[in-house]
C-alpha positions as CSV (number, residue, x, y, z in Angstrom):
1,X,-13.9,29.4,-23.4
2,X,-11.2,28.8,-21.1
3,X,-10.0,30.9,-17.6
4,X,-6.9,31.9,-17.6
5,X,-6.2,34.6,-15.0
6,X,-3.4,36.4,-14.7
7,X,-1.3,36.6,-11.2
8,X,-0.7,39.6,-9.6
9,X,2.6,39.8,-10.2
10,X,2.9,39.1,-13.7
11,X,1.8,42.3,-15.5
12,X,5.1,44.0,-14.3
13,X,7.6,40.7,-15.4
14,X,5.6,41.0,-18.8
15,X,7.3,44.0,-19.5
16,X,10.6,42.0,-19.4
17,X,9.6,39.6,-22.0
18,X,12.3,38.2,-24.6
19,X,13.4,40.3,-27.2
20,X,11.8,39.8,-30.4
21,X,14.2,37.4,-32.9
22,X,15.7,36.3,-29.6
23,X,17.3,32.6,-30.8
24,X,16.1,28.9,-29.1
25,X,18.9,27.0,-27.6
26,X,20.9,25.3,-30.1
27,X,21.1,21.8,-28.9
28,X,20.9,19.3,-31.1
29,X,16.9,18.2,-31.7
30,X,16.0,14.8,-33.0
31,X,14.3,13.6,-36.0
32,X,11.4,11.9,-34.1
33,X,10.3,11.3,-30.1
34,X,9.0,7.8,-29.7
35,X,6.4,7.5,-26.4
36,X,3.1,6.4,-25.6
37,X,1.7,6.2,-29.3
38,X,-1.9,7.8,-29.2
39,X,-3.4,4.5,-31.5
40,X,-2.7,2.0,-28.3
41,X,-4.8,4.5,-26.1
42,X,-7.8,3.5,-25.2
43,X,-10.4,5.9,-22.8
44,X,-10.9,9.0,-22.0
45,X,-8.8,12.5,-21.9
46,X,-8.6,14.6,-18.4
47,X,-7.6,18.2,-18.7
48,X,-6.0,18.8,-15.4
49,X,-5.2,22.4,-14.0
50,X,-3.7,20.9,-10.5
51,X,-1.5,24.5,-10.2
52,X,-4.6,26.5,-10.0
53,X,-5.9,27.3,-6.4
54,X,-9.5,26.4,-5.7
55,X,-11.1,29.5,-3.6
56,X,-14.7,28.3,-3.1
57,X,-16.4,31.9,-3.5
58,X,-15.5,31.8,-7.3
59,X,-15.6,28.4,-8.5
60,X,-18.8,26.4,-9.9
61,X,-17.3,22.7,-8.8
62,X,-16.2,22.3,-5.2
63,X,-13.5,18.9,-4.6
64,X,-13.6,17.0,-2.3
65,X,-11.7,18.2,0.7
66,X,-9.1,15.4,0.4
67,X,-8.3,16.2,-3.2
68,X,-8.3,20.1,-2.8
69,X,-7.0,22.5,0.1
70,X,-9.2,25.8,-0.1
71,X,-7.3,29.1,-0.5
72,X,-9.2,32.0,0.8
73,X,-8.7,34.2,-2.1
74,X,-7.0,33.5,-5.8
75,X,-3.4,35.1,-4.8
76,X,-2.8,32.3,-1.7
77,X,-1.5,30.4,-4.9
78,X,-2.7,26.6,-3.1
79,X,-2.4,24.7,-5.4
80,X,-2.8,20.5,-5.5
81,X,0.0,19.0,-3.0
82,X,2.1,16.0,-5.0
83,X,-0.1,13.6,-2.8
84,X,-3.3,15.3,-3.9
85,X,-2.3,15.2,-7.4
86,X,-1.3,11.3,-6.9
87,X,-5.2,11.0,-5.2
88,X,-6.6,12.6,-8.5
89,X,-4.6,10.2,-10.8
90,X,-5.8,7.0,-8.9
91,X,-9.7,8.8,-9.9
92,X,-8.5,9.0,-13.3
93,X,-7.3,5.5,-13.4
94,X,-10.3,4.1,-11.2
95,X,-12.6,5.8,-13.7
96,X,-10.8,5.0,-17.1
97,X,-8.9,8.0,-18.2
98,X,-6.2,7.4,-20.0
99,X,-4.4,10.5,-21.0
100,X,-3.7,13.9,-19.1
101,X,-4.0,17.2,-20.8
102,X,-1.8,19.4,-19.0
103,X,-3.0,23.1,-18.8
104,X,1.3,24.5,-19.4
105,X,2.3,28.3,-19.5
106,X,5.8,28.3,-20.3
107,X,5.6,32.0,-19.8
108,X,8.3,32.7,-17.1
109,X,5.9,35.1,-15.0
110,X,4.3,32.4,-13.8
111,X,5.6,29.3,-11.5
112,X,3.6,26.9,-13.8
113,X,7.1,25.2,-14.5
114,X,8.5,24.8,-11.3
115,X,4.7,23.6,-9.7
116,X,4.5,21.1,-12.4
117,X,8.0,20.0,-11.4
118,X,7.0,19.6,-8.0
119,X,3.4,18.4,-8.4
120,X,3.3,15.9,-11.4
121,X,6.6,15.4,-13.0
122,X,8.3,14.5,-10.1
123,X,6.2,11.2,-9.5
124,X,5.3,10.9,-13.3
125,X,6.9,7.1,-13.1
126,X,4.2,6.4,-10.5
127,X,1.5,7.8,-11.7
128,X,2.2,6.0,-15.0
129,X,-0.1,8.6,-16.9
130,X,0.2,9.5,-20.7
131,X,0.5,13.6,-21.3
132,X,0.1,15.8,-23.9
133,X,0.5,19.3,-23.2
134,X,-2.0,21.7,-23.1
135,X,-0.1,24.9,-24.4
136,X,-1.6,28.5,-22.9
137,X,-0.8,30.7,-25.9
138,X,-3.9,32.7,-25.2
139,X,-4.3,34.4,-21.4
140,X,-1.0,35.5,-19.6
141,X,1.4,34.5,-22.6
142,X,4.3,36.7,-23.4
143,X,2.6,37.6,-27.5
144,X,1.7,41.1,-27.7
145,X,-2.0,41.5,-28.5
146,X,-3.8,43.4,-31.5
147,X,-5.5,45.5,-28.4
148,X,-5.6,46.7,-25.1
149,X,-9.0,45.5,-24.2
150,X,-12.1,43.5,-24.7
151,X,-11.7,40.7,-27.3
152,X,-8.9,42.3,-29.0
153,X,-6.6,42.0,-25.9
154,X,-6.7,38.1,-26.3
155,X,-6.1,37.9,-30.0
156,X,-2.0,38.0,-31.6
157,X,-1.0,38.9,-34.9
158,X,0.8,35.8,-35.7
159,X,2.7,37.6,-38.9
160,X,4.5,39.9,-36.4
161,X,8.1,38.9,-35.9
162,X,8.2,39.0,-32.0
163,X,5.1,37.0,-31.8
164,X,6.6,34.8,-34.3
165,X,9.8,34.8,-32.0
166,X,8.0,34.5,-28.7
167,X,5.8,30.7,-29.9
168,X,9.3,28.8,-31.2
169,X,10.7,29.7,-27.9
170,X,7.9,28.6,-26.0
171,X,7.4,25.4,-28.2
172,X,11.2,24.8,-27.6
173,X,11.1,25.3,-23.7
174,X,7.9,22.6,-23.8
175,X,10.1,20.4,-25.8
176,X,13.6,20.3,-24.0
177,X,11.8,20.3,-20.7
178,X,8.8,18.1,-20.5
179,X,8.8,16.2,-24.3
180,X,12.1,14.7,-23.8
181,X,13.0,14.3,-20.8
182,X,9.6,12.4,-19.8
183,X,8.9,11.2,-23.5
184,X,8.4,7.8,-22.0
185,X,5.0,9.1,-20.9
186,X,4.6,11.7,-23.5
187,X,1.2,10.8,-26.2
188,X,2.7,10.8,-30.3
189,X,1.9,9.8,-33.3
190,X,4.2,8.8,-35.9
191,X,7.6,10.1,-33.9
192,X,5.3,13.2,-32.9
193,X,4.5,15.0,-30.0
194,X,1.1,15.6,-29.3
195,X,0.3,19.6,-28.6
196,X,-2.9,20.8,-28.2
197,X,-3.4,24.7,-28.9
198,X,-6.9,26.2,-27.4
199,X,-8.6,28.8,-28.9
200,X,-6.7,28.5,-32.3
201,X,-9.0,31.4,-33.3
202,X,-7.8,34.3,-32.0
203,X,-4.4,33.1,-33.4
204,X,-4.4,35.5,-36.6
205,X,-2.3,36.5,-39.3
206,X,0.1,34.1,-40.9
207,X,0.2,31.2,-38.3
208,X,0.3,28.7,-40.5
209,X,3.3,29.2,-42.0
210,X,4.8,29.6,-38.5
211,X,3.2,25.7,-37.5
212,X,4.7,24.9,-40.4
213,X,8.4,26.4,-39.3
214,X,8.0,24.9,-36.0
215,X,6.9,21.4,-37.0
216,X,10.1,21.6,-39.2
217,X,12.4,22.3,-35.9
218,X,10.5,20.4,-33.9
219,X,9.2,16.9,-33.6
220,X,5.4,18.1,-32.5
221,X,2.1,18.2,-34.4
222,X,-0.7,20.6,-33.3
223,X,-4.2,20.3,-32.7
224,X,-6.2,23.2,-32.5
225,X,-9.3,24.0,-30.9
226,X,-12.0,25.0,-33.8
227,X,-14.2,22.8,-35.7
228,X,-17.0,25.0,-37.4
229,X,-16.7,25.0,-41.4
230,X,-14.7,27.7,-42.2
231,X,-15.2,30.9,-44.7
232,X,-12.8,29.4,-47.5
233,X,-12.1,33.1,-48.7
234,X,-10.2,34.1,-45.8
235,X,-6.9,32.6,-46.9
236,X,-4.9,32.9,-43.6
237,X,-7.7,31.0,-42.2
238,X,-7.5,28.2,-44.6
239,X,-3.6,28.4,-43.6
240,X,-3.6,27.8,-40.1
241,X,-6.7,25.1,-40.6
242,X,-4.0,23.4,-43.4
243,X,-1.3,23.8,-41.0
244,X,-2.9,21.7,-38.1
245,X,-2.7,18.0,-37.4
246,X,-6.2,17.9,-36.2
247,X,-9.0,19.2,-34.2
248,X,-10.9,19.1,-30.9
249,X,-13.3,21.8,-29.3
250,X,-12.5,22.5,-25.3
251,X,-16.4,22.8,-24.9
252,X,-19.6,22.6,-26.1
253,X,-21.0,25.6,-26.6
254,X,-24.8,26.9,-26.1
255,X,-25.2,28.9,-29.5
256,X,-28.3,30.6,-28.1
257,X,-26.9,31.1,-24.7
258,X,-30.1,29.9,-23.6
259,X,-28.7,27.4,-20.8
260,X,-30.1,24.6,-22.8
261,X,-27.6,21.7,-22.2
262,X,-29.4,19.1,-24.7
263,X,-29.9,22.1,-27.0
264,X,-26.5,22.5,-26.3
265,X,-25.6,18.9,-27.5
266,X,-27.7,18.8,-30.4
267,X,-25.4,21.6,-32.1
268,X,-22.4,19.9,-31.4
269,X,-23.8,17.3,-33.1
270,X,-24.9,18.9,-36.3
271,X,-22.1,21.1,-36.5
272,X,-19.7,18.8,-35.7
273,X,-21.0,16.8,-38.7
274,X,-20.8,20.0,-41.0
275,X,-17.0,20.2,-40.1
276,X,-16.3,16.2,-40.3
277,X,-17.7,16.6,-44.0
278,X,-16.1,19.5,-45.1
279,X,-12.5,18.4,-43.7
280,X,-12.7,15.0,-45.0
281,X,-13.4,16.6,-48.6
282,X,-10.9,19.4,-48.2
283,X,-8.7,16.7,-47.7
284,X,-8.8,14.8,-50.6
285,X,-9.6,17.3,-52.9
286,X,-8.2,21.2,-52.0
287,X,-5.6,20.8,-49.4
288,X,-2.5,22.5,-50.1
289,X,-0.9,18.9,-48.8
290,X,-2.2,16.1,-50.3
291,X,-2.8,12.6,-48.2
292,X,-2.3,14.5,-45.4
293,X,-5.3,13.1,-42.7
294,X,-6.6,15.1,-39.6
295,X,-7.3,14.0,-36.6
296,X,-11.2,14.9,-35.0
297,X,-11.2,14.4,-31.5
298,X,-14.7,14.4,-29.7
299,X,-15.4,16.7,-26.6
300,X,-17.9,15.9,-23.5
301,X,-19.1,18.5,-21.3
302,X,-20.9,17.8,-18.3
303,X,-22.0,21.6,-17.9
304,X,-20.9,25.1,-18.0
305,X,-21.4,27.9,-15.7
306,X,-18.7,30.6,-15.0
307,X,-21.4,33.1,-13.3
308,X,-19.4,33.0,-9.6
309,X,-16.3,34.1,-11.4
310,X,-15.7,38.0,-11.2
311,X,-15.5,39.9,-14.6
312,X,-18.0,37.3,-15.9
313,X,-21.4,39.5,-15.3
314,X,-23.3,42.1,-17.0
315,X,-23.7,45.5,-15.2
316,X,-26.9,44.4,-13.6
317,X,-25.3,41.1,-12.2
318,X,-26.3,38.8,-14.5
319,X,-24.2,36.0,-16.0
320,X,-22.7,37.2,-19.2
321,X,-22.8,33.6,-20.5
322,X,-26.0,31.6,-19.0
323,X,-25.3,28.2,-17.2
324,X,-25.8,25.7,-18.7
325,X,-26.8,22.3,-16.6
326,X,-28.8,18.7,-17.7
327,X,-32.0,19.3,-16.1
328,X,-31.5,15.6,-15.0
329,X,-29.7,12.7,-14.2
330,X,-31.4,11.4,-17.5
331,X,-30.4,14.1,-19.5
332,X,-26.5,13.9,-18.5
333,X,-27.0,10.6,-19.6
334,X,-28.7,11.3,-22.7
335,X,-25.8,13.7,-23.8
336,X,-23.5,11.0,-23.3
337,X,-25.3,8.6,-25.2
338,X,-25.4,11.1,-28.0
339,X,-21.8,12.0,-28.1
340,X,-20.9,7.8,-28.2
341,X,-23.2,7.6,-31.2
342,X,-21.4,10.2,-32.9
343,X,-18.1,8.2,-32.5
344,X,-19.0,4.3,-32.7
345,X,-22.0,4.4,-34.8
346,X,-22.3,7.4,-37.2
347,X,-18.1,7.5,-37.1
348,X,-18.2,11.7,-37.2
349,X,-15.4,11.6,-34.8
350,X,-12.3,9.7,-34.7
351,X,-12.5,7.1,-31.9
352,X,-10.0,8.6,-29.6
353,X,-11.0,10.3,-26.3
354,X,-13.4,12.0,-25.5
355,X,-11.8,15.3,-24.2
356,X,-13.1,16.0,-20.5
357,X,-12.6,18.7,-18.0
358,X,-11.5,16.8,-15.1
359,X,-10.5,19.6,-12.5
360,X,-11.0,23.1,-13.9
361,X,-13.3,24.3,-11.2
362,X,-14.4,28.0,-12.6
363,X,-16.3,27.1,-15.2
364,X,-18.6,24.6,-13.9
365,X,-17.7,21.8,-16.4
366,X,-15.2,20.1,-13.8
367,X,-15.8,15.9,-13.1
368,X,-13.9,15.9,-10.5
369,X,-15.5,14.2,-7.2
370,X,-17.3,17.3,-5.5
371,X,-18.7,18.6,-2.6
372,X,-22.6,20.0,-3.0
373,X,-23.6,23.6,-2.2
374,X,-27.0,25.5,-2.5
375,X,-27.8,24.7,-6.1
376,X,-31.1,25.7,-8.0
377,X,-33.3,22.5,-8.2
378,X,-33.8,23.0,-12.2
379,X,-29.5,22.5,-12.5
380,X,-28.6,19.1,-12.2
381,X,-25.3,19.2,-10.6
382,X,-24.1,16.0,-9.9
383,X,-22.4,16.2,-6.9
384,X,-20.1,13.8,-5.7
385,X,-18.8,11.0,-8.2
386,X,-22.0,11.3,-10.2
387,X,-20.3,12.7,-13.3
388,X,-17.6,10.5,-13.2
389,X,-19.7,7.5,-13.0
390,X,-21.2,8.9,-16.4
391,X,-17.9,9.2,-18.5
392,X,-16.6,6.2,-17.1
393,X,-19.4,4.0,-18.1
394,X,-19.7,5.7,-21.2
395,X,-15.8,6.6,-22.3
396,X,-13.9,4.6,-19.9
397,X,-11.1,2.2,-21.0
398,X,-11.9,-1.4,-21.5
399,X,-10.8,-3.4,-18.8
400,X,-7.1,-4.1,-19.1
401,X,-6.7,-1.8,-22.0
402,X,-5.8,1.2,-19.2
């Protein structure tokens, strides 16, 4: 469910891509990368996008001035200055997140790399923030697609060699140049990097196999985005699900697009509950690798409304995907309430997280402290520091457990 959109520039330096079998560096790689171990984490994950410009005519979620300068149209390229970014991490702290997801595209079309650099890694020592990289293998990546268009131009035959070629090199870039040398921050498990994969899904073909190569090379583990019980007669599907370390959704989705946020919640409840059952039997009876335990990671969404951004409508104008806001205060509230009873009392997920969007602002899920605009009185915003209020008092970390 995730924007991704691509720069101006980048369609032409596509075209220059590696060459498919092209070889990672051959440095020496160790056996295991020892940083902030993700069992002595306690609160809430924030899935930051700082490199992203915010141009108020598009987005759903205005900032607060002091923690966003406005570009006038997508290719200004604003993105957060270091002291923004440093503002936002003190919110994060102040409001008991413990772990950033970094939203990464190694592809070298884009200055993701170097804005990172400059925006977050450079002060990483004084933000003091665990990380686990977000990895964009979906929109603007260097795989060649099955298609030219629609949904076929975001999914990759991951049996084709270059493809196959393209994600090592990418996971080896993300490695050599944020895992180690700022492993000290870095979220693992058992001598693991933590790498979460979106949208796992449209990854097709014979992935599984090619996790299974990379976690070979490479001291990583993935989690991937889908948790809906799966058709167990589609064997590269069962593959790639045996292949992952674990699972967490990047939204809650409305199943009826009906804009019915506690709707909404109720599904990811039920369906979550589905998956938790299946996996944990898969596991201990049909897995291909036995003993082998998956992480579920729970997701809270405060909204979702990407109607502002263009591409998004239907020819008449309307909102290919209806937003989806609480009604009220009360009903934010409630959706919290639920999503903490599915980890501390019915144990569905593990007790890790939740996943939150912190500052994606296109897509109307965003917690960050915001600005109001002219909003429908039925859509219950939350402007200001409203929604961070709720997942801190529901998700944040105990006091002196930061």
């Amino acid at each position: 469910m995730r924007l991704r959109v691509l720069r101006a520039f980048a369609a032409a330096l596509l075209t220059g891509a590696l060459v498919a079998g092209s070889q990672v560096r051959s440095a020496p790689i160790p056996d295991r990368v020892d940083g902030q171990d993700i069992n002595d984490i306690y609160g809430w994950w924030a899935a930051i996008y700082p490199n992203w410009p915010f141009v108020p005519d598009l987005a759903s979620v205005w900032p607060a001035p002091r923690l966003w300068t406005p570009s006038r149209q997508w290719s200004d390229l604003i993105p957060q200055s270091p002291a923004q970014v440093r503002m936002s991490a003190d919110q994060l702290n102040a409001y008991g997140s413990s772990v950033d997801v970094l939203e990464f595209n190694p592809n070298p079309a884009y200055p993701d790399f170097v804005q990172w650099k400059q925006g977050y890694f450079s002060q990483i020592a004084s933000l003091n923030r665990a990380f686990i990289v977000g990895y964009e293998q979906i929109n603007g990546t260097r795989l060649h697609p099955i298609g030219t268009t629609g949904a076929d131009a975001l999914k990759y035959d991951m049996s084709d060699p270059y493809n196959r070629a393209v994600f090592t090199e990418d996971i080896d870039f993300i490695f050599r140049e944020i895992v180690q040398p700022y492993s000290a921050w870095c979220v693992t498990s058992d001598g693991r990097a933590v790498i979460y994969l979106w949208n796992t899904e449209s990854m097709l073909g014979d992935f599984g196999s090619l996790l299974n190569e990379v976690k070979a090379q490479y001291p990583v583990m993935f989690i991937g985005s889908e948790w809906h019980k799966p058709d167990e007669a589609d064997a590269p599907l069962m593959a790639r699900l045996d292949a992952l370390d674990g699972f967490m959704a990047y939204s809650v989705l409305d199943p009826d697009n009906a804009g019915n946020y506690s709707h909404a919640i109720t599904e990811q409840y039920w369906s979550a509950l589905v998956f938790r059952n299946w996996l944990r039997d898969y596991e201990a009876t049909r897995q291909s690798s036995p003993g082998k335990y998956r992480l579920f990671i729970p997701t809270f969404q405060s909204a979702y409304d990407d109607s502002r951004f263009p591409g998004r409508q239907m020819p008449n104008g309307v909102a290919k995907v209806t937003p989806m806001y609480p009604g009220t205060q009360q009903e934010l509230l409630n959706g919290a309430q639920a999503l903490k009873t599915a980890i501390v009392q019915d144990h569905i997920f593990d007790n890790y997280g939740p996943f939150v969007i912190y500052n994606e602002l296109y897509e109307g899920a965003a917690v960050i402290e915001s600005q109001p605009y002219a909003a429908p009185p039925s859509e219950y915003h939350a402007f200001g520091l409203e929604r961070l209020s709720v997942v801190g008092q529901f998700f944040g970390a105990p006091q002196g457990q930061e």
